[in-house]
N, C-alpha and C positions, 0 to 999 in steps of 0.2 A: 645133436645126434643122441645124446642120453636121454633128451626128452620120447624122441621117437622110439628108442630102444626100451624106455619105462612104458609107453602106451601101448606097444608092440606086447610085450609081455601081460599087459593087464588085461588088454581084448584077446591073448590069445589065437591058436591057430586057425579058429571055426570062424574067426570074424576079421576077414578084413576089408580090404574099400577106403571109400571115401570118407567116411563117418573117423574111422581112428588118425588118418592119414591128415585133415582138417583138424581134428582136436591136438594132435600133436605139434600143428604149423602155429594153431591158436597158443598153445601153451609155450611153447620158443616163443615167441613175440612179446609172449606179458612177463615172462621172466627176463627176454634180455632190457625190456622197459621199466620192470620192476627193480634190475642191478642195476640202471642209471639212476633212478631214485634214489635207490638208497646208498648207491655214492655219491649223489647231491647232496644229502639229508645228512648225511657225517659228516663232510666237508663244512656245508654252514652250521651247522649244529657247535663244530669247531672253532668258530669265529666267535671268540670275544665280547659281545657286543656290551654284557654287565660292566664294562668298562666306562659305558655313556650314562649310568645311573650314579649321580655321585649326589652330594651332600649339596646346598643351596643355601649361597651366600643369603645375610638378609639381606642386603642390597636387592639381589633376584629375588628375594620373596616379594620385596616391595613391589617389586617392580609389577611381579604378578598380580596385587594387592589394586594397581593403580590402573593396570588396564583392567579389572573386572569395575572398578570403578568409574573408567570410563565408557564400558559397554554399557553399564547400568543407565548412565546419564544420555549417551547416545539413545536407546530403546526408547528414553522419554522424550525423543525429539530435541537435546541440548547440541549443541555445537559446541564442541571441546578445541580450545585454541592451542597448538603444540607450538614451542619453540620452532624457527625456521628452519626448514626443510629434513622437518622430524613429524614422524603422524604416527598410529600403535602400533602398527606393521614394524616401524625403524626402532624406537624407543626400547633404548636398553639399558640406560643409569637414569640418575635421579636429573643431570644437567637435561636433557631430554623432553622431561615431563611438566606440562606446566606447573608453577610450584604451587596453587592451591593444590592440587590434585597429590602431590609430590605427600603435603602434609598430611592430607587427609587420609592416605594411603601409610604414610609414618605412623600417627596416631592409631589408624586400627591393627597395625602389627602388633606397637605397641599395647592396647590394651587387651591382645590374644592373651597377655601374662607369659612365663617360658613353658606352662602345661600346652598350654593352647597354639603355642609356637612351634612347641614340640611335632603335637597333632598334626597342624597343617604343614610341617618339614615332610611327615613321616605321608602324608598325602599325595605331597608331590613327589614326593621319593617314586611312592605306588604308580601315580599316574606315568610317570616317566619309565619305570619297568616293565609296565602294557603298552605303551608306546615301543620301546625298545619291538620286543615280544612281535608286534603286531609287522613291526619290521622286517623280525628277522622270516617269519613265515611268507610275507612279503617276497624278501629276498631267496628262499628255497623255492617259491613258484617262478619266479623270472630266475635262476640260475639251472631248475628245470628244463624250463622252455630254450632256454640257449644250447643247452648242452646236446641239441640234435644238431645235426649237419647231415647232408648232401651222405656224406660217406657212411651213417649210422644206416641208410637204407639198404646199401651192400649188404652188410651184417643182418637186417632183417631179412632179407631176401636168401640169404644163403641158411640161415637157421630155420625159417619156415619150409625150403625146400626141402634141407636137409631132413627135417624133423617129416613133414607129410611125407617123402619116400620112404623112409623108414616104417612109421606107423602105420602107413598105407600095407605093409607085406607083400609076400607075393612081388617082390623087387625083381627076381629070375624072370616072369614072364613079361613082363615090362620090357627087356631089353629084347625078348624075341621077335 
């Protein structure tokens, strides 16, 4: 109704019709879609999620270390043999991994130095924080999308009518 009472007053007594009475149904519609936004957009905004960005054991470093090692060796056509009913997908400690690959992956953490340790910590930290990120915008587009129902078309239908009889003017002779 305030919408229509705002377009009502901005077009004036010389102009009424279709033209304001449509812009006012148009404007109810994108602000009552524009307040589910942005009660989506606080709600997730609200979630926590720097909570899944933490610090990384070396163990997990290695571990990192030993699959980009074994993608390398894959790309060149090698067949990597993994402990029983483990492959890069499963593989999450050192028992896991076959143990050349194990060492070879120890030895280059090891020879990062703690500068270079640091670095790639401070790497994966980043990548993990745009991963997060990338989630949580993820997560405001699907909690969007949900947040319509059946009964949210009520509310457009009554705020578009609302608003176009209003804006529309000339309401008196309508009824006669």
């Amino acid at each position: 109704m305030v919408v229509g009472f705002c377009v009502r007053l901005a077009a004036g007594e010389d102009f009424e019709g279709f033209v304001p009475g449509a812009t006012a149904a148009l404007i109810a519609i994108l602000s009552v879609v524009g307040g589910k936004y942005a009660a989506v957009s606080m709600a997730v905004r609200n979630v926590d999620l720097g909570q899944f960005v933490m610090e990384m054991s070396e163990e997990e470093m290695i571990v990192g270390m030993a699959d980009e090692i074994i993608r390398e060796q894959e790309a060149k056509g090698k067949k990597v043999q993994f402990p029983a009913g483990k492959t890069i997908e499963t593989a999450e400690k050192q028992a896991d991994y076959p143990p050349a690959i194990w060492n070879q992956a120890s030895q280059k953490w090891k020879g990062l130095g703690p500068e270079g340790q640091a670095t790639r910590r401070a790497e994966q930290k980043a990548q993990m924080a745009e991963f997060v990120g990338a989630f949580q915008g993820q997560m405001q587009q699907a909690a969007f999308a949900e947040s319509f129902s059946g009964y949210d078309a009520l509310w457009f239908i009554l705020a578009a009518l609302s608003a176009y009889r209003i804006g529309h003017g000339n309401v008196a002779s309508d009824d006669d």
